[in-house]
N, C-alpha and C positions, 0 to 999 in steps of 0.2 A: 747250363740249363737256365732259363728265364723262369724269373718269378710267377708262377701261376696266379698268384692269389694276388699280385699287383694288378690293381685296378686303370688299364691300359685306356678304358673306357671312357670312366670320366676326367682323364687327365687330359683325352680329344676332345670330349665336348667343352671342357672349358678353355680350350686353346683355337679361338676361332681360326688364327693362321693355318692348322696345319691339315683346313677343306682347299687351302688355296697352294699352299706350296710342300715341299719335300725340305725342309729347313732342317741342314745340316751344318750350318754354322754359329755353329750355340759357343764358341769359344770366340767369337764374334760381339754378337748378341740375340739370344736366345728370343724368340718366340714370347710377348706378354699372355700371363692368361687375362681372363674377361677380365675379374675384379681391376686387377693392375689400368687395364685399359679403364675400366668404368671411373674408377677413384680417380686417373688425370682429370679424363676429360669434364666428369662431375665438379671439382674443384673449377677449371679454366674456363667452364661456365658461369659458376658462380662469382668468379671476379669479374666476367663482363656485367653481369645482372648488378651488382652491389659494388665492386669498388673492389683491385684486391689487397688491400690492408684491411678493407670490412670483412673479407671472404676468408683472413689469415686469422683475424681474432677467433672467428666464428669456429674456425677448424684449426685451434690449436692445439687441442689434444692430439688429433690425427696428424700434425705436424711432427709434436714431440715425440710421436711411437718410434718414428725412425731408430732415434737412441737407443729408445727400452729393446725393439726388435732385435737390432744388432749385439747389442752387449748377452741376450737371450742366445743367440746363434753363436757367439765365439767364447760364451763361458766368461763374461768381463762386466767389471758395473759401468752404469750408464756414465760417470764421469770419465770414463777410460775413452768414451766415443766421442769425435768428432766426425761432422759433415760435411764436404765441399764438394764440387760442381764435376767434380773427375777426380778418378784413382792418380790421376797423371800430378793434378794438382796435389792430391793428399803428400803423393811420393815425393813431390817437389819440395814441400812444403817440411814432411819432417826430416830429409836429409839438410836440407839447406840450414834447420835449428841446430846442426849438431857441430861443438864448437871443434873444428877440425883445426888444427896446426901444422904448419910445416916441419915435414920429417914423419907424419903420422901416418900408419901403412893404412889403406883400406884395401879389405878381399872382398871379390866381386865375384858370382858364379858366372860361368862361361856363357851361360844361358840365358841371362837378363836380357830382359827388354831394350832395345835399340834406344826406347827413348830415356829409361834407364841408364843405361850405358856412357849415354852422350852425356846427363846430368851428373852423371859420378865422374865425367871426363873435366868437364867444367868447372867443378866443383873443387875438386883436387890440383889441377892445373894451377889454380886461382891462389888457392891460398898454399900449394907446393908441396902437397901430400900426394903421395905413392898411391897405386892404383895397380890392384894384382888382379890374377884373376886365382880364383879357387880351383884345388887340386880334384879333381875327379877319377873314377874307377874307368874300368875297360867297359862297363855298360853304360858312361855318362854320367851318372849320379855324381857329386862330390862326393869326395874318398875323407872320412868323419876323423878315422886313423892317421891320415897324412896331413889334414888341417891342424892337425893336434901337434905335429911336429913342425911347424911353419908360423905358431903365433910366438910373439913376445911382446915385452912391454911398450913396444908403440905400435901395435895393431888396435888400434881406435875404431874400427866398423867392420863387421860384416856383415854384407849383402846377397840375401839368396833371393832368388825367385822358386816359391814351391814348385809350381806348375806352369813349362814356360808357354808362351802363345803359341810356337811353330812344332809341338814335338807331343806325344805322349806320357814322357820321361816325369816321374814323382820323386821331388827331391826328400832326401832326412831331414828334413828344417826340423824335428824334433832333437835329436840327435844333436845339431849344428846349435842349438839355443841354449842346450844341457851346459856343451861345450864353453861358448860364449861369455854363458853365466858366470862358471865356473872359475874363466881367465877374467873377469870384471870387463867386455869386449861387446861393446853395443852391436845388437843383432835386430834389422831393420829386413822384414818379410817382405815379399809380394804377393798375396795371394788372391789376386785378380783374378786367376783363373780355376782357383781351386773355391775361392769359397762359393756356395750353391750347390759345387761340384758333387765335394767330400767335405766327410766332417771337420769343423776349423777350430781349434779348442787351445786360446792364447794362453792358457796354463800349462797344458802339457805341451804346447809349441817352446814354452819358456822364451819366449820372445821378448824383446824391449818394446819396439814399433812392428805394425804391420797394416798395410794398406788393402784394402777391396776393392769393387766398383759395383753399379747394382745391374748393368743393362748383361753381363754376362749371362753364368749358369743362375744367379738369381732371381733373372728372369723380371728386371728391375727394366724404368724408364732411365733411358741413356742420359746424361750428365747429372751423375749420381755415382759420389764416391763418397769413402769413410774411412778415416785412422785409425789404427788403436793406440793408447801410447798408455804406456804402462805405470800406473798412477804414484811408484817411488822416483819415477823418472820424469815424468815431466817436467817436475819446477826449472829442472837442470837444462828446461831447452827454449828457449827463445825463437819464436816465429821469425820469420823473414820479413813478413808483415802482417798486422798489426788491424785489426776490425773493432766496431763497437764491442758486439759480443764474446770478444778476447780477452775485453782487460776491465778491470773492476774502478769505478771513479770514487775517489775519497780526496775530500777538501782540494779539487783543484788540481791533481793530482790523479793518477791510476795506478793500478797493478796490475801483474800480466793475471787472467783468473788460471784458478786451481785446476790439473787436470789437464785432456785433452779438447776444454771447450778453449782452451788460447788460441788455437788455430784454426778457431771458426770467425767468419764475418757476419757481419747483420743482415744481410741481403743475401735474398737464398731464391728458388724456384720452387715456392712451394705446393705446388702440382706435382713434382715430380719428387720431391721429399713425402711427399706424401704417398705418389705410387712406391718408393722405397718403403715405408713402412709397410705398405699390404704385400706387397712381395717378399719380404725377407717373414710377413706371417704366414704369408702362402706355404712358403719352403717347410716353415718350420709345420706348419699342420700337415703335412707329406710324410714329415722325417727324414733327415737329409742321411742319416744313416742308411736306410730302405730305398731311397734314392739314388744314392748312389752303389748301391748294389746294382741294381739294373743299368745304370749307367756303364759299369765295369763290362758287366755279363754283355750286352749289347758290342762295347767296344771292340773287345773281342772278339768274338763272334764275329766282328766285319773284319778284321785283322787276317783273323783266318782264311776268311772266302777271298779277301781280297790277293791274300801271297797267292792264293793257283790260279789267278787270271796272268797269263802271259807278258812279260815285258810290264807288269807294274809290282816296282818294290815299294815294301815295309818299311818306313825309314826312322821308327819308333823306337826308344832306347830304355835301358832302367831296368830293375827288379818288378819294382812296381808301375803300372801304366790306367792311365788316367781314359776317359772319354775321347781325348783329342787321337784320331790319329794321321801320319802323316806320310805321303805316296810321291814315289818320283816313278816317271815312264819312261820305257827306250822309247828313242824317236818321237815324244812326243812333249810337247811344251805345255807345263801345267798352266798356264793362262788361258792356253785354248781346248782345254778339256775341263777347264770348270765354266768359260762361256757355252761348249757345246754340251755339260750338263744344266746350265742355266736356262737354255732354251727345249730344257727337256723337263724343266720344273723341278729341277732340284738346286737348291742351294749351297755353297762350299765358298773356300777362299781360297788365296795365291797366300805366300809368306813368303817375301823376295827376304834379301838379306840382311837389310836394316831390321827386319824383325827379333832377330837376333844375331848381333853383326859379329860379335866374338865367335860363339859358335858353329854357326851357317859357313862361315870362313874358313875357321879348321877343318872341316868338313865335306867342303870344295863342292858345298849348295847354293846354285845360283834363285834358285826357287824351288818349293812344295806347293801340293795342293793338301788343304788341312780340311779333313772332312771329322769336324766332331757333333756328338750325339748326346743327345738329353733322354731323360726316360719318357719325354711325352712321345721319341719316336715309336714307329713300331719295326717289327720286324721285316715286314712288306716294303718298307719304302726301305731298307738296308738292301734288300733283295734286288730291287728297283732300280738302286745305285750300281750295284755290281753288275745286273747286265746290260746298263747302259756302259760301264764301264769295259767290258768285257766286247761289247761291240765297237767300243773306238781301239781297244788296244788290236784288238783280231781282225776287227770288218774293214772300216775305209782304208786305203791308201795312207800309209804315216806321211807323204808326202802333202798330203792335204791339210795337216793340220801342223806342220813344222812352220 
């Protein structure tokens, strides 16, 4: 049952996209509301008018909120946060600090990110560390019990993805962090797709590192990403490279600075650090808790109407299940059943197998179509979906669209 008393209203009037399209791929990136949209464009104004190094002094407050925002959203102080241009870069950035050795084991969930994957491939190859993947249960999750039995003294990293791009499935990254802790075993999150989503709380995640992005469930301007690095851990990691705004000058000399600002640069987008700032207040004057209750309840709810349409599966995993969900069809090729929902005004994506190359493989998925949901949708356009969907699996010819 959906929330009654969510205000469905004004969450469309302030989302002008959603007079124009049926935007079902918020695990993509979500829909800006106004403000988001106003605060770029007002800023990237402002630098044509005055200059923008005049326009950055002018609005540094509204620059720095990004910080204060974030650390506000994940429960962490503002020295914990760092800023960069992508979640891709964050991730690059704080594995690449971590001084790996050869012989040293790293665990990797089966479900990371492709680009993930490749960099933890790299990485390890390079300097001759082992590269696992983590143990999981019958429904996908990592199995918390079996990890427990697989660490020793040279597992040097674990790597989960909470919530991966191509799947519904919500990982224990809580649980995994406890664990971590406990063995002294750095525990580096992804939670790109969860934060906006569900609530992200780096304390009780017990994490070392974890990385976001803002154009997701945040509902941020794209290239716009943040770290967290966890302020007894820091000193201990050295950037890969190295910005003014990283390191502190004394006589001639630097130090790396304190915290998670080492792995910022001095040159930023500050339009778009700044639509990060109203976005991540946006979420938070919502409640991302309340948020994502209807996010659930919605997901669902199309999970369900979608299994009694014929010939399209479920292909969602876990105890727990997020916003994103994910469909394969008989006889018919998800590329061309989110083009022929494309041209019916609805939005979705493909997740071929680099999306998640480990997992998608085991699993003998050559593609999904990934239809996920925010709470600005409504129920109408869920509805919308399923019988345009219900008319390609039942009506045309599957030879039509193979």
């Amino acid at each position: 049952m959906l929330d009654s008393d969510f205000d469905l209203a004004r969450a469309r009037v302030e989302t002008p996209g959603v007079h124009h399209v049926v935007h079902l791929n918020n695990a993509g990136a979500s829909l800006a509301p106004q403000v988001v949209v106003d605060a770029v464009t007002d800023h990237l104004r402002t630098e044509a008018l005055v200059g923008a190094y005049e326009a950055a002094e002018r609005a540094q407050s509204a620059i720095d909120r990004a910080h204060g925002g974030i650390a506000e959203l994940l429960n962490c102080r503002t020295e914990e946060v760092a800023i960069l241009d992508s979640a891709s870069r964050a991730w690059g950035m704080a594995l690449a600090s971590i001084p790996l050795m050869a012989g040293d084991r790293v665990l990797a969930s089966p479900v990371e990110y492709g680009g993930n994957h490749v960099s933890l491939l790299h990485l390890t190859q390079r300097v001759g560390a082992l590269l696992e993947t983590l143990p999981v249960d019958n429904t996908g999750m990592v199995d918390v019990d079996e990890l427990h039995n697989q660490l020793d003294e040279r597992v040097r990293l674990i790597a989960v993805t909470h919530v991966p791009m191509h799947d519904g499935l919500v990982n224990p990254v809580a649980r995994i962090g406890r664990l971590a802790r406990a063995h002294g075993v750095l525990s580096l999150v992804d939670a790109c797709q969860s934060v906006g989503q569900m609530p992200v709380n780096v304390r009780e995640l017990d994490c070392d590192l974890l990385v976001g992005c803002g154009r997701k469930f945040l509902r941020g301007p794209r290239g716009t990403g943040f770290l967290y690095v966890r302020q007894e851990l820091a000193h201990e990691l050295t950037p890969p490279i190295l910005g003014l705004d990283g390191v502190e000058w004394s006589s001639g000399t630097y130090r790396l600075a304190p915290g998670a600002r080492r792995f910022e640069t001095w040159e930023s987008n500050c339009a778009s650090r700044i639509g990060l700032g109203v976005a991540v207040d946006y979420a938070l004057g919502w409640g991302v808790d309340r948020t994502w209750q209807r996010v659930r309840q919605l997901a669902e709810g199309l999970r369900r109407n979608v299994a009694g349409i014929p010939g399209v599966t479920v292909e969602d995993r876990g105890r727990e299940r997020c916003g994103t969900v994910a469909l394969t069809f008989e006889g018919l090729r998800p590329d061309r059943v989110r083009a022929a929902l494309g041209r019916a005004g609805i939005n979705t994506w493909v997740c071929l197998p680099n999306a998640a190359c480990v997992d998608m493989q085991a699993r003998r998925l050559d593609s999904l179509l990934r239809v996920s949901v925010h709470y600005y949708n409504s129920q109408e356009e869920l509805d919308r979906l399923c019988s345009e969907l219900e008319s390609l699996a039942v009506g045309p010819p599957a030879k039509v669209l193979v």
